[in-house]
C-alpha positions as CSV (number, residue, x, y, z in Angstrom):
1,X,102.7,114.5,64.7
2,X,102.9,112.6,67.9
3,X,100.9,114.0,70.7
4,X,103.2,115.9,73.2
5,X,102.3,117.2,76.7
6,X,104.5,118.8,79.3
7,X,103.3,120.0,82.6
8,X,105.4,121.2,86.3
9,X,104.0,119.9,89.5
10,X,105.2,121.3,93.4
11,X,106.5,119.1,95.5
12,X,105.7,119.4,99.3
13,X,107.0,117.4,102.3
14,X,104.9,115.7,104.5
15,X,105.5,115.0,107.8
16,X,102.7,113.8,110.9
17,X,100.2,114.0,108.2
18,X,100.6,117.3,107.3
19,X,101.6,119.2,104.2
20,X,104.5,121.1,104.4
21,X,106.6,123.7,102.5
22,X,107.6,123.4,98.9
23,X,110.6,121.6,98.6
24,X,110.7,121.1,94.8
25,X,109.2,120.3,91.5
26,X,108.5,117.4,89.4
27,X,108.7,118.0,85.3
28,X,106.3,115.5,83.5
29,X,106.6,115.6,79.6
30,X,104.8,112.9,77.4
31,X,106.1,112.3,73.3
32,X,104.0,109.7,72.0
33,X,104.3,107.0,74.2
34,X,106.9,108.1,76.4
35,X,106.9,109.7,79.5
36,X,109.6,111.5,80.7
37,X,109.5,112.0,84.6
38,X,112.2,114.6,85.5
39,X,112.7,115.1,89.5
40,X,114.4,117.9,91.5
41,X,114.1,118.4,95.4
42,X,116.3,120.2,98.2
43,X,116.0,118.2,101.3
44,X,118.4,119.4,103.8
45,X,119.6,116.5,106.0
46,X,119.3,114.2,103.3
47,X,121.9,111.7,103.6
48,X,123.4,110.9,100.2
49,X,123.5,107.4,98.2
50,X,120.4,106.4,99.6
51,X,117.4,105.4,97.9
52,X,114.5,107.6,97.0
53,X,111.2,105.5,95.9
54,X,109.3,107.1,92.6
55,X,105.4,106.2,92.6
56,X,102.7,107.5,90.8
57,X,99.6,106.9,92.8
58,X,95.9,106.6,91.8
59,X,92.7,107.4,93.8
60,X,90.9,104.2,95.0
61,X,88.0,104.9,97.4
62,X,89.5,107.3,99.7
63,X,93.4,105.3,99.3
64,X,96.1,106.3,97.1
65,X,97.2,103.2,95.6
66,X,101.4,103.5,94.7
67,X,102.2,102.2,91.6
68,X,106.5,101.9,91.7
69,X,108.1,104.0,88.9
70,X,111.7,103.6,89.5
71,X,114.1,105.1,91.8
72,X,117.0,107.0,92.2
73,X,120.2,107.2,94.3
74,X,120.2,110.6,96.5
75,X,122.9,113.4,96.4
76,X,124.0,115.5,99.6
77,X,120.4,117.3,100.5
78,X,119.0,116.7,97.2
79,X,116.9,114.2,95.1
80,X,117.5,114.8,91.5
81,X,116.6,112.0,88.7
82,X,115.3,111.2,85.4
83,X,112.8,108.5,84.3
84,X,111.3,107.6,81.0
85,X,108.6,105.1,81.4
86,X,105.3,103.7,79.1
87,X,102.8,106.6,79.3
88,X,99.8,104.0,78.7
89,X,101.2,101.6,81.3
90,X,102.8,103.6,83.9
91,X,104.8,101.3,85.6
92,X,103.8,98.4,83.8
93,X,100.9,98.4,86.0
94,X,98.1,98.8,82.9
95,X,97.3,102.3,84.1
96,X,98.3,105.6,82.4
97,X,99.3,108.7,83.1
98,X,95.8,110.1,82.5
99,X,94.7,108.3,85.6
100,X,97.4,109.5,88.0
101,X,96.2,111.6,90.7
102,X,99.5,112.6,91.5
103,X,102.8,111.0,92.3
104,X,104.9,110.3,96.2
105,X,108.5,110.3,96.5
106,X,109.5,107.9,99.5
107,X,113.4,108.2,100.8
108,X,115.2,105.3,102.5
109,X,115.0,107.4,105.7
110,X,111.3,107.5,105.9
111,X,111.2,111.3,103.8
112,X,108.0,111.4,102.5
113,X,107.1,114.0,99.6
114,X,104.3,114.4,97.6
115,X,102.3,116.4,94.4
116,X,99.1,115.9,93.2
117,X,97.6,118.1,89.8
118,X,93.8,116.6,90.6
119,X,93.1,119.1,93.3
120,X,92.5,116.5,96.0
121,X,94.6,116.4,98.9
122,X,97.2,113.8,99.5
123,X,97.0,112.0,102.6
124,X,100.3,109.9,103.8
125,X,98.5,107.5,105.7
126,X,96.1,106.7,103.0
127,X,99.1,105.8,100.6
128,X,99.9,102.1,100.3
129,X,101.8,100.4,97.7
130,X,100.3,98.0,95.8
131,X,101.6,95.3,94.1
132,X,101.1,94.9,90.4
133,X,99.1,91.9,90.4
134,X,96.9,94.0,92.5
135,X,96.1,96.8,91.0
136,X,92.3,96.7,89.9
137,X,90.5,97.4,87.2
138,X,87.6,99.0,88.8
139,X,87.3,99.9,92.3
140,X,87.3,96.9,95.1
141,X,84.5,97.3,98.0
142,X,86.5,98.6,101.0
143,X,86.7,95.3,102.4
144,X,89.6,94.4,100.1
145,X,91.7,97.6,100.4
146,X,94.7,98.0,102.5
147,X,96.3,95.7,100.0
148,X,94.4,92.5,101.5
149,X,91.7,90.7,99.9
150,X,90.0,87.9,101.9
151,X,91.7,85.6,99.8
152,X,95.2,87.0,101.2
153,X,94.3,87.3,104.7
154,X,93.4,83.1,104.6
155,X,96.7,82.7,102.9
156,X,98.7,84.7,105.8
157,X,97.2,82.2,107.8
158,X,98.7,79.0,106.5
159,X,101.5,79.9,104.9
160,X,104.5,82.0,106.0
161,X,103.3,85.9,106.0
162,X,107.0,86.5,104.9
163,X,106.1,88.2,101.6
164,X,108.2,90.0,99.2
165,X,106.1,92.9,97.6
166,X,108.5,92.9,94.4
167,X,107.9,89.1,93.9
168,X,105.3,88.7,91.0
169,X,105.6,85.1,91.4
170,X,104.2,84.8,94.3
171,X,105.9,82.0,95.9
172,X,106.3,81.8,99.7
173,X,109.0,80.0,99.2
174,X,111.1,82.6,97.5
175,X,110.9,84.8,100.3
176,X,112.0,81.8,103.4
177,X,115.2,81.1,101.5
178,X,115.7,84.7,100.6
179,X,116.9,83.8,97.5
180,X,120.1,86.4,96.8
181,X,119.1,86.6,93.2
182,X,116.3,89.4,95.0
183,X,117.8,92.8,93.8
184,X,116.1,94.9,96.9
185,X,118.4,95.1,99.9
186,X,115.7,97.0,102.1
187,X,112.7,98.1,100.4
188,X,110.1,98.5,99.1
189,X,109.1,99.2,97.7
190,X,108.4,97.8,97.5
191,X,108.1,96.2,93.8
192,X,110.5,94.5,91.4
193,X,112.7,97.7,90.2
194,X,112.4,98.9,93.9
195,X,114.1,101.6,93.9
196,X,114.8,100.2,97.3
197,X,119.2,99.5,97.9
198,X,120.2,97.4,94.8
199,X,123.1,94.9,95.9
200,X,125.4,94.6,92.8
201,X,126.0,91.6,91.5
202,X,129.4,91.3,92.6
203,X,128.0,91.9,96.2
204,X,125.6,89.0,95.4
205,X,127.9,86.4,94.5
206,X,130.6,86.9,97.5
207,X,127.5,87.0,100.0
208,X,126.3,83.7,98.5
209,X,129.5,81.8,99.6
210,X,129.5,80.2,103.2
211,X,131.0,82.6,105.9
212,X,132.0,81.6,109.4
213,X,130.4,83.4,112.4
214,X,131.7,86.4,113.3
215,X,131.0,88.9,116.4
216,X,128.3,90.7,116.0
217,X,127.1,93.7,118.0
218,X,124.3,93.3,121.1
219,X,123.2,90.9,123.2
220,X,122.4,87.1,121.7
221,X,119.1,86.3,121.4
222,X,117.1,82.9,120.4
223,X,114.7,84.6,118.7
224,X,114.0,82.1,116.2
225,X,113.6,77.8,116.5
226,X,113.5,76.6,112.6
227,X,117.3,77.5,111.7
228,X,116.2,80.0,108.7
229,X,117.8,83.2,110.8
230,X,120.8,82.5,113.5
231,X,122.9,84.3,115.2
232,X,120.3,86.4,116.5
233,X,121.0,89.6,118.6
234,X,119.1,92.5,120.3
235,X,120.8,95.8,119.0
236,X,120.2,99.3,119.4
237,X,119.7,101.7,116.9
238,X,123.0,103.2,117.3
239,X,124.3,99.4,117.2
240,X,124.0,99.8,113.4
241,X,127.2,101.9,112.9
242,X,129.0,99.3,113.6
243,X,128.1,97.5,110.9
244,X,129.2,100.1,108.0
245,X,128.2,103.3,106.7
246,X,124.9,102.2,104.8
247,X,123.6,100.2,107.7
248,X,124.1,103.3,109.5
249,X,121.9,105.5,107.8
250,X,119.0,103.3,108.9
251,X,119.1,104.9,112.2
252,X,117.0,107.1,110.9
253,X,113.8,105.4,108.9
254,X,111.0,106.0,111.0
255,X,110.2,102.3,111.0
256,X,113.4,101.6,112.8
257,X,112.8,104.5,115.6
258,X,109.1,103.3,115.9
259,X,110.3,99.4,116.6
260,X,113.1,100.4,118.6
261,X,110.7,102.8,120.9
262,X,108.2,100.5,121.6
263,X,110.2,97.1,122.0
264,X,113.5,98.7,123.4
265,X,115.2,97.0,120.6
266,X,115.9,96.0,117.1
267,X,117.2,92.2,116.3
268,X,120.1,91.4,114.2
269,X,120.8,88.6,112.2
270,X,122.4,86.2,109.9
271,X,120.7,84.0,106.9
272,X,121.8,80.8,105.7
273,X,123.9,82.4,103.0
274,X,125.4,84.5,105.6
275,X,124.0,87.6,104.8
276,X,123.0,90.4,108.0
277,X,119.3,90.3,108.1
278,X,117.9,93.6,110.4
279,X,114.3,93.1,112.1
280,X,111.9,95.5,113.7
281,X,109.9,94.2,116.5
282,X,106.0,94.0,115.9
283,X,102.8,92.2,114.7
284,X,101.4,91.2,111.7
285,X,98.3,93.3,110.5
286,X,97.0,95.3,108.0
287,X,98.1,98.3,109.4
288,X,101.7,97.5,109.9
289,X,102.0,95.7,107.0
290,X,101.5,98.9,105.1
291,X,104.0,100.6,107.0
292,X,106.8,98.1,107.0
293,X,106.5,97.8,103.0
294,X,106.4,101.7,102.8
295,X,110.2,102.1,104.8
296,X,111.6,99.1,103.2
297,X,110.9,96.0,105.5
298,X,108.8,93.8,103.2
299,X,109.6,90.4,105.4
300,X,107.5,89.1,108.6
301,X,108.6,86.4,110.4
302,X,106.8,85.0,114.0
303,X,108.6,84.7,117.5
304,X,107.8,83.6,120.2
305,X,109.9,86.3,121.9
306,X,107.1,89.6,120.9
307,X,103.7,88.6,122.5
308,X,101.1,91.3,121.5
309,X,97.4,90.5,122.9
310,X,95.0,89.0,119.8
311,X,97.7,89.6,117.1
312,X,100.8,87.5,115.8
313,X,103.9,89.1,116.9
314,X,107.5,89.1,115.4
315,X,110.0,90.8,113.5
316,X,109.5,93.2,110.3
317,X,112.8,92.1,108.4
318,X,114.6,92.9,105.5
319,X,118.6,92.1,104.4
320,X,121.4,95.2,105.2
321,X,124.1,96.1,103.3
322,X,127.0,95.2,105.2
323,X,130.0,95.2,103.0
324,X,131.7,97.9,105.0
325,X,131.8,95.8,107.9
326,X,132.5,92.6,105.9
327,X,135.8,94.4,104.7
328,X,136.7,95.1,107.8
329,X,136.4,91.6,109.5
330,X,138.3,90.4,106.5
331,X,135.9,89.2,104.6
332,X,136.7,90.8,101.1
């Protein structure tokens, strides 16, 4: 008979580092080779048909290192999904569940929620996701964690830091023509599946004809000199609702709030496909880069505009749904 295992796991908010109260429970049941992840959590205030980030993390010298499991779309106040996935390659990553420390549950608004069943605590700003390329087979010296190996921090260097954390390819050149055949509208996740916004195809396809300019909200900005983004403007957070219901709900990711704090602004603009592209004001390190991937901004590009003493400053980017407002300019 197939082996079978089933287990519960807690779930717990986190929020300024710190645990919080139980918000739910996580049902993990393995048949053979299948895992079957099934998710329910209350989170009041949870805006619904957002995106809510699955990752089973493993323990790597003091990191958790998120390996993407899939995602789910969020109801009114609750997160409730199922997954079945390879329990000897969790993720297609090569690891299994066996050595999972536990698993974090990231929500397009910046929610962060966590269980662990190895009896070590889970810390948020430890967590990073890491690509699958990355993952190693034994445990790197902690020169190479925070998702950067020498070999990546020369690259940044010389070649456009824009990088797409669900691109296995790993061609820069993907990411500067932000080809629309990417499925992640904000995320991050975050990997290929990113449970991140999915665009559907049909939103794909009108995007990726030619649109004339169009007003925008804010004040115009020449943020940029090479032509990739236009139309550039500085935007408040509260600029967003302007652009549809979806774009709306990004007033609240933390990333947003954090950019929008510090740099009195966020930038809006358009691509060459005419798509609205949304940046967050900031500079390109380790540090940052972790947290842009983990709230759904897996782009970087440099401006003159944000000078930050001894780092490269710029804008944290990813594309916004904007087919409310597209519908409403006539558009559709």
């Amino acid at each position: 008979m197939a082996e079978y295992r089933r287990f519960v796991a807690y779930v717990y908010e986190y929020q300024k580092e710190k645990k919080g109260s139980n918000c739910g429970f996580v049902k993990i049941e393995v048949r053979g080779e299948i895992c079957r992840i099934e998710l329910h959590l209350q989170c009041p205030g949870l805006m619904p048909e957002s995106t809510c980030s699955v990752y089973g993390f493993v323990r790597n010298r003091g990191l958790l290192d998120g390996i993407l499991l899939g995602g789910c779309v969020t109801g009114e106040g609750k997160v409730e999904c199922i997954l079945e996935i390879s329990a000897g390659n969790m993720g297609d990553s090569g690891k299994s569940l066996d050595e999972m420390g536990g698993m974090i549950f990231v929500t397009e608004q910046g929610g962060f929620f966590g269980t662990e069943w190895d009896d070590q605590m889970i810390r948020p700003g430890n967590f990073r996701v890491v690509e699958k390329k990355m993952i190693p087979e034994t445990q790197p010296d902690l020169s190479e964690t925070e998702r950067s190996s020498e070999e990546e921090i020369a690259e940044s260097k010389t070649e456009a830091p824009e990088q797409d954390r669900d691109d296995r390819t790993e061609q820069a050149e993907n990411v500067q023509k932000e080809e629309t055949t990417q499925q992640e509208l904000h995320s991050q996740s975050v990997q290929e599946s990113d449970a991140s916004d999915l665009v559907s195809e049909e939103m794909l396809h009108e995007h990726d004809k030619p649109h004339p300019s169009c007003p925008l909200p804010g004040t115009p900005c020449d943020a940029f000199s090479d032509g990739e983004l236009s139309d550039c403007r500085k935007i408040s957070p509260q600029d967003l609702c302007h652009l549809g219901r979806r774009a709306c709900m990004l007033r609240n990711n933390r990333f947003v709030q954090y950019g929008s704090y510090n740099f009195g602004h966020l930038l809006l603009c358009r691509n060459k496909c005419g798509q609205m592209v949304l940046g967050i004001p900031g500079a390109y390190d380790q540090q940052e880069r972790f947290m842009a991937n983990m709230f759904g901004f897996p782009y970087f590009k440099e401006s003159r505009h944000i000078q930050i003493p001894g780092r490269k400053g710029g804008y944290w980017y990813r594309l916004i749904d904007t087919s409310d407002f597209d519908k409403w300019d006539g558009r559709q």
